[in-house]
C-alpha positions in Angstrom: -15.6 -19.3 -8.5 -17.1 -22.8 -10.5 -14.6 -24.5 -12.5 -14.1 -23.2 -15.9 -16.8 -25.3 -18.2 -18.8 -26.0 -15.5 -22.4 -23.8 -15.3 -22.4 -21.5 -12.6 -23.2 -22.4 -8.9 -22.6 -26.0 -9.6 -20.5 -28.2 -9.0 -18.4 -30.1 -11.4 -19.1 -34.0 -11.9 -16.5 -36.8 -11.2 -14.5 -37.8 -13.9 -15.1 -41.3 -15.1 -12.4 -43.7 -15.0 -11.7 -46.9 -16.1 -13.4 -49.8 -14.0 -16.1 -48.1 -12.9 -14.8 -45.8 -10.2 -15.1 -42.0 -10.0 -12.7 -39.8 -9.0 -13.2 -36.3 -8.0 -11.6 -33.7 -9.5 -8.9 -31.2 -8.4 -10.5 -28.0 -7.1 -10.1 -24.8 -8.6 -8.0 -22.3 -7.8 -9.6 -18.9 -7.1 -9.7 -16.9 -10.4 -8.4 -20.0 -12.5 -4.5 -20.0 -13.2 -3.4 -18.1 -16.2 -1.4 -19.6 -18.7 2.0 -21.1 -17.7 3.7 -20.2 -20.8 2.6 -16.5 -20.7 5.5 -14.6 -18.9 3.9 -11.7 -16.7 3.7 -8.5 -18.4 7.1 -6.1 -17.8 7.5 -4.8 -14.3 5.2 -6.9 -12.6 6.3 -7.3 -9.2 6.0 -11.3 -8.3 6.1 -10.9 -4.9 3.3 -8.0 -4.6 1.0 -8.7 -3.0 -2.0 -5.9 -4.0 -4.9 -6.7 -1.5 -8.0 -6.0 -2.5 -7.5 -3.1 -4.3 -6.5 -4.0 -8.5 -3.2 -3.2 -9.5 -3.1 0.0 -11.3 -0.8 1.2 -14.3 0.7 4.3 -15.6 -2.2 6.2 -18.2 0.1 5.6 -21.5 -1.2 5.0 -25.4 -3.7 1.8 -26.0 -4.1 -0.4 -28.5 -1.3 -1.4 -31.7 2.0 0.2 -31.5 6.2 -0.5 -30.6 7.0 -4.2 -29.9 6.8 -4.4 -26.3 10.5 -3.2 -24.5 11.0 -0.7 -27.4 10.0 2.6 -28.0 8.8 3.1 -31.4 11.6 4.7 -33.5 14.4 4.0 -30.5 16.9 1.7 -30.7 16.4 -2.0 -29.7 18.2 -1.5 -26.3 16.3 0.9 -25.4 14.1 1.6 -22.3 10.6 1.3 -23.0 7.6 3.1 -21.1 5.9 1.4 -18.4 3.3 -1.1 -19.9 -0.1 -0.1 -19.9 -3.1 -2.1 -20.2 -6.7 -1.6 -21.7 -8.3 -0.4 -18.6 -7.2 0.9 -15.5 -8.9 1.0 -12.4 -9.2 4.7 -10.5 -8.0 5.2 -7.3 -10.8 7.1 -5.1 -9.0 10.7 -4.2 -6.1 10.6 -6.4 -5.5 13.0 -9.4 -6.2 11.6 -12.8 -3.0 10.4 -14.1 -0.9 9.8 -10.4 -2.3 6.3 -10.4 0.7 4.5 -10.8 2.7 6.5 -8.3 0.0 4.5 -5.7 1.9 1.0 -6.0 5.7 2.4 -5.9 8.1 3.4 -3.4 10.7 4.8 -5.3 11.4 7.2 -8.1 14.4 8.2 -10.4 15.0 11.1 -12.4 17.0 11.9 -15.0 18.2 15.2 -16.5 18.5 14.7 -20.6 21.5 15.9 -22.1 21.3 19.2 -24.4 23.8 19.4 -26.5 24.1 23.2 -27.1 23.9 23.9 -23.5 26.9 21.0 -23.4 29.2 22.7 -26.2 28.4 26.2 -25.8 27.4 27.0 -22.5 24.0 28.9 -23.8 21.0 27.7 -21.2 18.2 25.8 -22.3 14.8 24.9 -20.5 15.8 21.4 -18.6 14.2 18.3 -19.2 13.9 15.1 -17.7 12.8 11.7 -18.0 11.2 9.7 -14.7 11.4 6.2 -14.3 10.4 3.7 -12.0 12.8 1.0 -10.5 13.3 -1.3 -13.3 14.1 2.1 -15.7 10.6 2.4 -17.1 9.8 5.7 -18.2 6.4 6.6 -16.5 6.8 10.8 -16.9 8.6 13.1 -18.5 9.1 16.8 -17.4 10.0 19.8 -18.8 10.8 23.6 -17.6 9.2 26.1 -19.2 10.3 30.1 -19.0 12.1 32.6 -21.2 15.7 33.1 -23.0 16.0 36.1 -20.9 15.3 34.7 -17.5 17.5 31.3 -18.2 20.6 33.0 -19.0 20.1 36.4 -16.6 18.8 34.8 -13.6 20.6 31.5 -13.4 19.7 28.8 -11.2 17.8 31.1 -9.1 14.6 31.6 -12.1 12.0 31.5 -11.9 9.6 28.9 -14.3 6.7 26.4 -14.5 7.4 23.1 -15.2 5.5 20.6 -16.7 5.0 16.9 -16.5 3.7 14.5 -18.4 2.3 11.1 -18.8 3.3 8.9 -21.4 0.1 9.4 -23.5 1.3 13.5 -23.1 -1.1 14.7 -21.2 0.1 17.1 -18.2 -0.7 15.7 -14.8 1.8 18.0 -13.0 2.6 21.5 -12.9 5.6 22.8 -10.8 5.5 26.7 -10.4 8.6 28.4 -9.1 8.8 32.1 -8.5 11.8 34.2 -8.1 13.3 34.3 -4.6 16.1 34.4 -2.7 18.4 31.5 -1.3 20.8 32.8 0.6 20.3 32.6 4.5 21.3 35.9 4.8 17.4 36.8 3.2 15.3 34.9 5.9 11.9 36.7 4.8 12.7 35.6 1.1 13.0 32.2 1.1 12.6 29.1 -1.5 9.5 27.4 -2.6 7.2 25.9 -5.1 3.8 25.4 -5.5 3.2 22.1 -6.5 -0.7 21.2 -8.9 -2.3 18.2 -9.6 -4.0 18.5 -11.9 -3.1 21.8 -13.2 -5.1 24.6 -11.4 -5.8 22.6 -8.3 -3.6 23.0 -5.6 -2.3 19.7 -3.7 1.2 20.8 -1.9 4.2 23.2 -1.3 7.6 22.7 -0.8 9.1 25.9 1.3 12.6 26.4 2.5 13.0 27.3 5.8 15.6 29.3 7.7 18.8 27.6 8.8 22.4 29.3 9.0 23.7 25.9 8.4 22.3 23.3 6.2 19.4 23.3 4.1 16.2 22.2 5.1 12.8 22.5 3.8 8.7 21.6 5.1 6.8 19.4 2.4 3.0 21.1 3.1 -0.3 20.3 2.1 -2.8 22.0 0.1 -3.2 24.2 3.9 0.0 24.6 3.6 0.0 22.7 6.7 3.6 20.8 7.6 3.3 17.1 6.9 7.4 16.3 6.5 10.4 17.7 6.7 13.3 17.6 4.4 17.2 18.0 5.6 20.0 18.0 4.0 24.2 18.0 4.5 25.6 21.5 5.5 27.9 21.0 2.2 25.7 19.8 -0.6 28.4 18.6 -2.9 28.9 15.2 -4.8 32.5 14.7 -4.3 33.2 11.3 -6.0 29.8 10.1 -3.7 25.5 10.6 -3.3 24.5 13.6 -1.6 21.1 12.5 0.4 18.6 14.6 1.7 17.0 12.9 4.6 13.2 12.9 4.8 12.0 12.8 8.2 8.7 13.0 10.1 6.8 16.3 10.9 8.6 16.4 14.3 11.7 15.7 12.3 12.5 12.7 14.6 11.5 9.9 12.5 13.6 8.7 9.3 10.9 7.8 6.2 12.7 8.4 3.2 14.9 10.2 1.2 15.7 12.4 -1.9 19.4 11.6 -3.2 21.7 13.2 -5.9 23.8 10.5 -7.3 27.0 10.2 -8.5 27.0 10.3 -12.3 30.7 9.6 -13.3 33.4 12.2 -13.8 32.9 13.4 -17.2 28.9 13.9 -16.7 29.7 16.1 -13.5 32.7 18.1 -14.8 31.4 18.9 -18.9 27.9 18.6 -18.8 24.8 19.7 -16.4 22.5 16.5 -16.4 21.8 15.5 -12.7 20.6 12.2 -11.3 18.2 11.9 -8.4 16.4 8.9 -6.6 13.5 8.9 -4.2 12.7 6.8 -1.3 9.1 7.2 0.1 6.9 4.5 2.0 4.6 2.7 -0.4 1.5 3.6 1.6 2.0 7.8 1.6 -0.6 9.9 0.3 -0.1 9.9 -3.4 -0.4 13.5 -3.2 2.7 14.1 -1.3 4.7 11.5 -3.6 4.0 14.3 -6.0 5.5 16.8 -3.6 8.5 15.3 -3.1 8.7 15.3 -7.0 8.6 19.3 -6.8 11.4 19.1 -3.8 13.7 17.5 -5.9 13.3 19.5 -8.7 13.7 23.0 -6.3 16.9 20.6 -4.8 17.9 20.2 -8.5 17.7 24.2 -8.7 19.4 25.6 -5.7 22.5 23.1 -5.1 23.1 21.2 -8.6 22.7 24.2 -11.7 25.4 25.4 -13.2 24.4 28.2 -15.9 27.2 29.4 -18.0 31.0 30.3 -16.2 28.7 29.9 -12.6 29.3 27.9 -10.2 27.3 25.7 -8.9 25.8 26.6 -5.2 26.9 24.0 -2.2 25.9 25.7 0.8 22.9 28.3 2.2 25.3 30.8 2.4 26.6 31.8 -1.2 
């Protein structure tokens, strides 16, 4: 790239300086450097390094709105959405809308309070708000059933949920039908169907057959195997995370992992909002980060709901 000013393809001239002597000038850096007093936009990871490929951003609104690191009508503390530019580049092969999950190796999720679920015990279709790292929000989902099947069914209900981008269009849909969870049903086992976008197919996340602990396969659109998901033969938080360990399709190999954290005493013991993180490698199929969404959601489900005077579940067996 010429230096800026200077016509294409040629080089710039030597400065003139006093005396009679020329000097040449510094060369330019590839691309030209920005602005030194322009900090980098919010979440821009210095030390990323993208290769060749342009950094890509979460789909979110464009054009004037919120002062940047608020959300329009929130308080000025508050967490803002991820920043979106003008244009985005598209990935080849990924659904419209799972860009951003292409440059990120974690996730957290975060059930919202509901208040009349919280005071009088009625159940309500969970939300949740999903963040990146720095506590962006990048999607939002939402469950989606009937009064009926909330409160008669429990946490084993069956629902769709849907999730959303920050300019509210769906780019997920998690579908859940009724089944079992017990081990003492092997032929009737956990699992969701996992779309992206909605209507198409990309993964499953099945429970399989254990007397002990729970485990699950994270499948393809084939519903081929691709990982495996394991976790503790007493899935309770105690004061403490409870992790379930991703491993390879072998189940050998440690690559990540899907923990319920510890959300302080009074959260745990009076109200139903959960707390999960996600550890994948940066470089999985964007797909399958999108999988692993839907297998902590069914995790969320089967170990961590508690509808009404229930108890929560902690084990395959009850």
């Amino acid at each position: 790239m010429s230096a800026p000013g200077y016509p294409p393809n040629q080089a710039p001239y030597p400065m003139p300086q006093p005396g009679g002597h020329s000097v040449a000038p510094y060369p330019s850096a590839p691309g030209g450097y920005g602005d030194p007093s322009q900090a980098p936009p919010p979440g821009f990871n210095m030390g990323y390094n993208p290769g060749p490929n342009p950094v890509v951003y979460q789909p979110g609104p464009v054009g004037p709105g919120p002062v940047p690191g608020q959300e329009y009508g929130g308080h000025p503390g508050a967490i803002s959405p991820a920043p979106v530019p003008a244009q985005a580049a598209v990935a080849v092969g990924v659904p419209p809308g799972l860009e951003y999950l292409t440059q990120i190796d974690q996730i957290l999720i975060h059930q919202k309070v509901e208040l009349l679920e919280a005071f009088i015990g009625f159940e309500t279709n969970n939300q949740y708000e999903i963040k990146n790292s720095l506590g962006q929000k990048i999607y939002k989902a939402k469950e989606k059933n009937d009064c009926c099947t909330r409160n008669c069914c429990g946490s084993l209900r069956s629902f769709d949920m849907k999730i959303k981008d920050n300019m509210d269009r769906e780019v997920i849909r998690l579908i859940r039908p009724f089944r079992c969870v017990s081990c003492w049903c092997p032929c009737c086992l956990q699992e969701m169907e996992v779309q992206a976008p909605p209507g198409t197919t990309i993964g499953y996340v099945k429970q399989d057959w254990h007397p002990f602990v729970p485990r699950f396969s994270i499948q393809d659109a084939n519903k081929e195997t691709v990982m495996k998901l394991e976790g503790p033969c007493f899935a309770c938080n105690c004061c403490g995370d409870v992790n379930f360990e991703l491993k390879s399709k072998d189940g050998k190999k440690p690559i990540g992992r899907i923990s319920k954290q510890w959300s302080g005493l009074l959260k745990e013991v009076f109200t139903d909002t959960d707390n999960f993180g996600i550890q994948f490698p940066l470089d999985m199929d964007v797909k399958m980060k999108a999988v692993l969404m839907g297998a902590c959601f069914l995790i969320d489900f089967m170990f961590f709901e508690k509808v009404g005077e229930a108890n929560q579940r902690s084990t395959v067996f009850s």
